[in-house]
Phi, psi and omega in degrees: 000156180261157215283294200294341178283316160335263163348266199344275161338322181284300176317308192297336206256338178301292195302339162299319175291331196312319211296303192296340201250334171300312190295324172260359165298147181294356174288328185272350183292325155325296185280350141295357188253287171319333156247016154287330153273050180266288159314336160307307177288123190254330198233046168330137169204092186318133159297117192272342156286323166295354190061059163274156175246047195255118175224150211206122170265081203291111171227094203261016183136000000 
């Protein structure tokens, strides 16, 4: 293998665990959990203290 396929490899498998540890830290499990019940949710309406800006409009006639 060559020096740039070597480099190459490291960065993509560094920025994947980043990925990973990002995903599963407990800091993101909240806003992962509220959107997981998104679909779910018929009459969703954002928590205007958190300031999300995710909005669902019923229009049903």
């Amino acid at each position: 293998m060559t020096l740039i396929q070597i480099v190459w490899t490291v960065i993509a498998f560094v920025i994947f665990i980043g990925i990973v540890i990002w995903a599963y830290s407990s800091k993101q499990k909240e806003r992962f959990d509220e959107a997981a019940q998104l679909p779910l949710d018929d009459d969703y309406e954002p928590d205007p203290v958190k300031g999300s800006k995710v909005t669902r409009e019923n229009n049903n006639g």
